[in-house]
C-alpha positions, 0 to 999 in steps of 0.5 A: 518280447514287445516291439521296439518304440517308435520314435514321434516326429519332430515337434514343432515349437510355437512362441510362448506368451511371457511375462508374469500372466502366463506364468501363472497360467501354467502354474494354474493349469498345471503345465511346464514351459513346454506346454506338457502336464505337470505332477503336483509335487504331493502326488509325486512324493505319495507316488515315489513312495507307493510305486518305489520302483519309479523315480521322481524324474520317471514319474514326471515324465510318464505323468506327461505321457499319461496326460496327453493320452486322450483322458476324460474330466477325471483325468482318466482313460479307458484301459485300451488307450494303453495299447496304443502306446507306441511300445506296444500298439504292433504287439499281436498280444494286445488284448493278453497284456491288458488281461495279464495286467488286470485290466478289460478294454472299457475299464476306466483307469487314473494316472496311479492305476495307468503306473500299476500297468506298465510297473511289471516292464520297468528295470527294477521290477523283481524277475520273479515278477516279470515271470508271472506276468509271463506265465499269464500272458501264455496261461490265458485266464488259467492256473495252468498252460496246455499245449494248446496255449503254447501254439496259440501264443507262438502264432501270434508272435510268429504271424508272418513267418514261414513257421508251420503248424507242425512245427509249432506243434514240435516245439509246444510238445518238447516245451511240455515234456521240459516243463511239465515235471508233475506229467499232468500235461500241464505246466503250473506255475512253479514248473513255469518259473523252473523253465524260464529261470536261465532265459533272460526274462527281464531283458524280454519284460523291460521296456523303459516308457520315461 
């Protein structure tokens, strides 16, 4: 599970020029009356229909998020900067999330891809797809999880506790003997979804960022 969003502080609103100028000068710079990055409403309409799980309003608003991310001239951000995102910038398996969307640290991602990212946490993504993005998150790169992946995941999510190795150890072994029907000391896939099917994984992969 991701951590709780951190609310911002207040933000201090300045007077706004007004008259006929300055509505132009947001038009032309693309900015509501707030000062925050508009949508073209072309790109919103080809996004609605591309990404069907985001509503227009949705797509407005993460629109602006996006751009007050620290984008380059192309209006693009490296793959990283997601992580500093208030959702997820305590989560001790950054660098897992990035992998499991399909992207590397450096890797330079527009407004379209930066949608594609977080799409696996919205409420209308399929379960069966949050649980893929699950099994990625433990499978480390691999078609398969090994006890090994189990502990490592649970340590970083547990940092802190008074959880000791052996325990984790109890659990990465009862969790294999659970799952792992094919006895290949491994969990595919397949054995995965059968594991987490009456857990509440679309609760745990939800996180609402408009």
């Amino acid at each position: 599970p991701c951590p709780s969003p951190q609310h911002p502080g207040p933000r201090v609103s300045l007077p706004l020029p007004m008259g006929s100028a300055w509505s132009s000068f947001r038009e032309a710079n693309g900015m509501n009356g707030s000062g925050e990055a508009i949508l073209p409403r072309e790109e919103a309409a080809r996004l609605a229909y591309t990404l069907p799980v985001y509503s227009r309003r949705q797509l407005e608003r993460l629109y602006a998020r996006f751009m007050a991310l620290p984008v380059n001239v192309e209006q693009k951000i490296p793959a990283a900067v997601i992580m500093t995102l208030p959702e997820f910038e305590q989560n001790p398996q950054n660098a897992e999330l990035l992998a499991a969307m399909g992207l590397q640290r450096d890797q330079q991602i527009n407004f379209e891809e930066f949608l594609q990212a977080l799409q696996v946490f919205h409420p209308k993504t399929k379960v069966d797809e949050k649980a893929r993005f699950a099994f990625k998150l433990y499978a480390d790169g691999k078609s398969y999880i090994t006890r090994k992946d189990i502990v490592r995941t649970l340590s970083l999510l547990l940092e802190g506790t008074d959880v000791t190795e052996e325990e984790l150890a109890k659990v990465a072994e009862k969790t294999m003997q659970e799952a792992d029907v094919e006895e290949e000391d491994q969990i595919h896939e397949n054995e995965f979804f059968n594991l987490v099917a009456n857990t509440d994984i679309a609760g745990q992969y939800t996180i609402r960022f408009y």
